[in-house]
C-alpha positions as CSV (number, residue, x, y, z in Angstrom):
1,X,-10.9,3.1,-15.3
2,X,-8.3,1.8,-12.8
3,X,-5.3,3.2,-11.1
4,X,-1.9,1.6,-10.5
5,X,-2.1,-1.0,-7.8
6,X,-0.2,-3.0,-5.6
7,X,0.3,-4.1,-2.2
8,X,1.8,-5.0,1.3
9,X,1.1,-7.2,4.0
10,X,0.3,-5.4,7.4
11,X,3.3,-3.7,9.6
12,X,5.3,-3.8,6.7
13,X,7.7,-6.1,4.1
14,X,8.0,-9.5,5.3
15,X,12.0,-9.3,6.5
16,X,12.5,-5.9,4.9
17,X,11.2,-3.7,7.5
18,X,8.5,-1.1,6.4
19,X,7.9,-0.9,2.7
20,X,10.2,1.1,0.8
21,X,12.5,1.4,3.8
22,X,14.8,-1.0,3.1
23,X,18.6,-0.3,1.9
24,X,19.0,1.1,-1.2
25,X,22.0,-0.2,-3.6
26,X,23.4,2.2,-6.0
27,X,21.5,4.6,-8.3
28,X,20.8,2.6,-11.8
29,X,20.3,4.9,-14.6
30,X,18.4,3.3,-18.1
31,X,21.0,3.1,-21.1
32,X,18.0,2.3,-24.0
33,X,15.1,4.6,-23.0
34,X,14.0,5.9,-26.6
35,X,13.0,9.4,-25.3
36,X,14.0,11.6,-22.4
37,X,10.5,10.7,-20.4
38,X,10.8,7.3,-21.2
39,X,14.2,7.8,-19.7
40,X,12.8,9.4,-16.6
41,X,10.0,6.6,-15.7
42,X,11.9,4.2,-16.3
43,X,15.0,5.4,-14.0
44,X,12.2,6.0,-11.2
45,X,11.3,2.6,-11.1
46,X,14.6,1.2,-11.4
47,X,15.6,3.3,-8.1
48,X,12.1,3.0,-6.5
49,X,12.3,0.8,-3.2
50,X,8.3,0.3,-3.6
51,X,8.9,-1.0,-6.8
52,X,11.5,-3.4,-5.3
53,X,9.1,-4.6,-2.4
54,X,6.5,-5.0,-4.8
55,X,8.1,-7.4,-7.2
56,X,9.7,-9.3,-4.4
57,X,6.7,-10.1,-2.3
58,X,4.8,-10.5,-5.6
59,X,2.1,-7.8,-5.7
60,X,1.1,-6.7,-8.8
61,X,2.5,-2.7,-8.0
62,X,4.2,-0.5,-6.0
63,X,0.7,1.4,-5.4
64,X,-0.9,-0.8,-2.7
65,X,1.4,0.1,-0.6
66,X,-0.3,3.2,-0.2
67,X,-3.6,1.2,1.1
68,X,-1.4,-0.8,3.5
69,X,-0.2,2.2,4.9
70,X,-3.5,4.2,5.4
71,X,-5.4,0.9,6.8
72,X,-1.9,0.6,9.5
73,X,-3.0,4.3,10.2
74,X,-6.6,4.4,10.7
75,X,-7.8,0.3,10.3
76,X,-10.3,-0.3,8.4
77,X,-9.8,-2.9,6.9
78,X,-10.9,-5.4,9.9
79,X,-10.5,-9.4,10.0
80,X,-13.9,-10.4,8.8
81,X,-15.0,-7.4,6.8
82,X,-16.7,-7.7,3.6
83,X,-15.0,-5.1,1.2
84,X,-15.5,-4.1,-2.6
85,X,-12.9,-3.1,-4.5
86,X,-13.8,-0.6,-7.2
87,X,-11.6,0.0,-10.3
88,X,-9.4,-3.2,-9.0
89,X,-7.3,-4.0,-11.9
90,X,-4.5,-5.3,-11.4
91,X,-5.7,-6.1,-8.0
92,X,-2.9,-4.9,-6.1
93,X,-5.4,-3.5,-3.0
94,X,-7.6,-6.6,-3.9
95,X,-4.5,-8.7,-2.4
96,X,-4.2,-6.2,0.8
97,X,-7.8,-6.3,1.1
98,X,-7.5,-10.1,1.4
99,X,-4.7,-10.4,3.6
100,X,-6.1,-8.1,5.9
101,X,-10.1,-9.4,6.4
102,X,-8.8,-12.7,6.8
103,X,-10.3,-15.7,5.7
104,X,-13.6,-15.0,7.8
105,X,-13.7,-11.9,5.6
106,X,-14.7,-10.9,1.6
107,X,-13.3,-9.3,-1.3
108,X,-15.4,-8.2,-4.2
109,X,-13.6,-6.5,-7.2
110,X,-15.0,-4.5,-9.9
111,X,-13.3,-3.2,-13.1
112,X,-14.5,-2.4,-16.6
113,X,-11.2,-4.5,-18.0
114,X,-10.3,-8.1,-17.1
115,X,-7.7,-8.9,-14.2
116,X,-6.0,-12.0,-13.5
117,X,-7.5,-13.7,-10.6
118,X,-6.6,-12.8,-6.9
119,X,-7.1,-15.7,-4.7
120,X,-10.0,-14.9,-1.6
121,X,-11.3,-12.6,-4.4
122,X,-14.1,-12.8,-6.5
123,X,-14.4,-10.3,-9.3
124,X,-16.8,-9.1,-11.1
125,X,-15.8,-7.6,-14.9
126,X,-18.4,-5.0,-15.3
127,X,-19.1,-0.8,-14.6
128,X,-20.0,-0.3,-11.3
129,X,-22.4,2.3,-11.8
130,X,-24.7,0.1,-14.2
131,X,-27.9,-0.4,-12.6
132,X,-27.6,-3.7,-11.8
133,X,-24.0,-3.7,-10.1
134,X,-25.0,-3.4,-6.6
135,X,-27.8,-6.6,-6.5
136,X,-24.9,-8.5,-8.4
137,X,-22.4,-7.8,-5.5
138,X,-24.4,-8.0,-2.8
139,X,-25.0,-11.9,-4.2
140,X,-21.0,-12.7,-3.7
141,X,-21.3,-11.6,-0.5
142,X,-22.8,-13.2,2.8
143,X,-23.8,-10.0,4.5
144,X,-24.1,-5.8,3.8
145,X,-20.7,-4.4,2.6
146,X,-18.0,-2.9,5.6
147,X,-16.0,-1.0,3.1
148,X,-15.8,0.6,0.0
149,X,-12.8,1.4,-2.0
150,X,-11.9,3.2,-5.1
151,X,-8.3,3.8,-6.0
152,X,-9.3,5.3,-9.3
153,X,-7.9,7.6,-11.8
154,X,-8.5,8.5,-15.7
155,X,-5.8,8.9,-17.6
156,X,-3.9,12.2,-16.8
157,X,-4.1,15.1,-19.8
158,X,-1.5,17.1,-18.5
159,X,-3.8,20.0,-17.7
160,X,-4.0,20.2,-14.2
161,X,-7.5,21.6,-14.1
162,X,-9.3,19.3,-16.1
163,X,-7.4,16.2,-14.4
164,X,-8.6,17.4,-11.0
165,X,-12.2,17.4,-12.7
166,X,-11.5,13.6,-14.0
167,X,-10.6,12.1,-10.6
168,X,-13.1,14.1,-8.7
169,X,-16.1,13.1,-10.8
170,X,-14.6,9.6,-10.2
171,X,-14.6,10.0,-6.7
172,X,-18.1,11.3,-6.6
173,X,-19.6,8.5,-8.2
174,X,-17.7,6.1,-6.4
175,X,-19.0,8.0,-3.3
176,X,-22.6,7.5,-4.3
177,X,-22.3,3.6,-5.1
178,X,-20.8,3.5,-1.4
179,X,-23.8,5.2,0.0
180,X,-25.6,2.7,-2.1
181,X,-24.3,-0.6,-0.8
182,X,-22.6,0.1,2.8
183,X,-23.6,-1.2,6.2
184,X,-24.0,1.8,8.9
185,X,-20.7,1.9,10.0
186,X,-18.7,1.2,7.4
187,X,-16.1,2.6,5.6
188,X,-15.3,4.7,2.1
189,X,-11.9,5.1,1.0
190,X,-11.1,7.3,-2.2
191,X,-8.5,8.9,-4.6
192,X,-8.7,12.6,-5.0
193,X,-6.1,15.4,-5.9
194,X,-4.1,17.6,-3.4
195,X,-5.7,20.6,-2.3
196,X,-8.5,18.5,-1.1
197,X,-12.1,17.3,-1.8
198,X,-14.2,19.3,-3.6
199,X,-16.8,21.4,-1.2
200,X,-20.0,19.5,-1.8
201,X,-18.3,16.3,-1.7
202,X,-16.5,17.0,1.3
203,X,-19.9,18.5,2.9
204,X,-21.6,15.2,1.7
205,X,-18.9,12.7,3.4
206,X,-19.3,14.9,6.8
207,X,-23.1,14.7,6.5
208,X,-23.3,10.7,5.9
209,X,-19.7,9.9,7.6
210,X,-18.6,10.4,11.6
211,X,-15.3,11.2,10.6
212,X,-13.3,12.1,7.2
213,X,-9.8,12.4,7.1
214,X,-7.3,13.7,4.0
215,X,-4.0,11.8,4.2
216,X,-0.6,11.4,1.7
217,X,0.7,7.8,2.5
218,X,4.2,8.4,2.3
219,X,4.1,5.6,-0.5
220,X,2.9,8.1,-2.9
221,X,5.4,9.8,-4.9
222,X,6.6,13.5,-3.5
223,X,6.1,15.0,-7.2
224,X,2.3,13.3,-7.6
225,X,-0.8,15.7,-6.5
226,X,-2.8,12.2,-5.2
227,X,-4.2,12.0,-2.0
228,X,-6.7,10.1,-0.1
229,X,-10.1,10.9,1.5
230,X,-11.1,8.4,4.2
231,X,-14.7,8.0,5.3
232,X,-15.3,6.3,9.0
233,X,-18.3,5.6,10.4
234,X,-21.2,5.4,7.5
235,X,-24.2,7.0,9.3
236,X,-26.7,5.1,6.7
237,X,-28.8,6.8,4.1
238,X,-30.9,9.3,4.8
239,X,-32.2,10.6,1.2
240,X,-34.6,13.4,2.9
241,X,-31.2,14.9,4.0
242,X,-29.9,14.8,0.6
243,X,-32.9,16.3,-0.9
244,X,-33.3,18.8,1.4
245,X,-29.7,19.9,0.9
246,X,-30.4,20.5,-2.8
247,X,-33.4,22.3,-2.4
């Protein structure tokens, strides 16, 4: 499953300032939506400066600018880290992740459905939680993995409760594969829904991470319920800790 993606090179839009904050020209309303929602998306994109830095700069969505702004934040995403991008398609945080570790650093990608290439990527079409995903992503890499990210989401139903169930379950196993295949130190960066992590989750990050944040990039939409965990500091695995918590 993959979320909307795209991206944004660090400080900002090349000659536009910082994404989304350039000028805006005149409100454009759609004259051939077939329905009223139709109508709605598509005037949101038409009038959203995101979009317009996206497509000019030639990421593949408006979303990665959400990842741009949380690394110019906290800075995780250091030159010469080795990073794995879960649920990357399109790739629009694959292309930050790249531009931001540098050519001394790594991108791996991981989706169930194909995506167009990303150069300084490789990618990997496959489910991450399969048995044999780690061992096949530690072999594109030269060294233990520095981040973990996972800009996820299933489809939304339009029932509030059971989408907040979706995208946390998604951000629990994603949570578990980074415990899996991060270096102490590292990183974990995920997608969950306003009104924060779920308790165990958030007790789980705080037991394996130094420090766990909850931020709304100002790239993400006002109306959406999105926001972001951020994991610093992996402590390393400590499965007695783990077990004894459940007992």
């Amino acid at each position: 499953m993959s979320a909307e993606r795209g991206g944004g090179g660090r400080g900002g839009a090349p000659g536009g300032g910082a994404p989304g904050g350039g000028r805006r020209g005149p409100h454009v309303r759609p004259t051939k939506a077939k329905t009223d929602s139709s109508r709605r998306w598509l005037e949101r994109q038409l009038n959203d400066p995101y979009v317009a830095d996206a497509r000019r700069l030639g990421y593949r969505s408006r979303a990665a600018f959400k990842l741009v702004e949380l690394d110019d934040r906290l800075k995780f995403l250091k030159p010469g880290a080795r990073v794995v991008d879960l649920g990357a398609a399109p790739g629009g945080w694959t292309q930050i992740a790249v531009e931001r570790v540098g050519r001394g650093g790594q991108v791996v990608a991981v989706d169930l459905q194909a995506m167009d290439p990303v150069a300084g990527a490789s990618f990997l079409e496959m489910d991450f939680m399969e048995d044999e995903a780690p061992a096949r992503i530690r072999a594109l890499l030269s060294g233990p993995v520095d981040v973990v990210l996972s800009d996820m989401a299933a489809p939304s139903t339009g029932h509030a409760n059971t989408d907040h169930l979706r995208i946390m379950g998604l951000a629990e196993t994603a949570f578990q594969f980074a415990r899996e295949i991060l270096a102490p130190g590292g990183s974990f960066v995920a997608k969950v829904l306003q009104g924060g992590t779920e308790r165990e989750l958030l007790a789980a990050l705080k037991r394996d991470f130094r420090d766990v944040r909850h931020i709304k990039p100002p790239a993400s939409r006002a109306d959406s319920a999105e926001i972001y965990v951020i994991a610093l500091g992996f402590r390393g695995r400590d499965d007695s800790a783990v077990e004894s918590a459940a007992g």
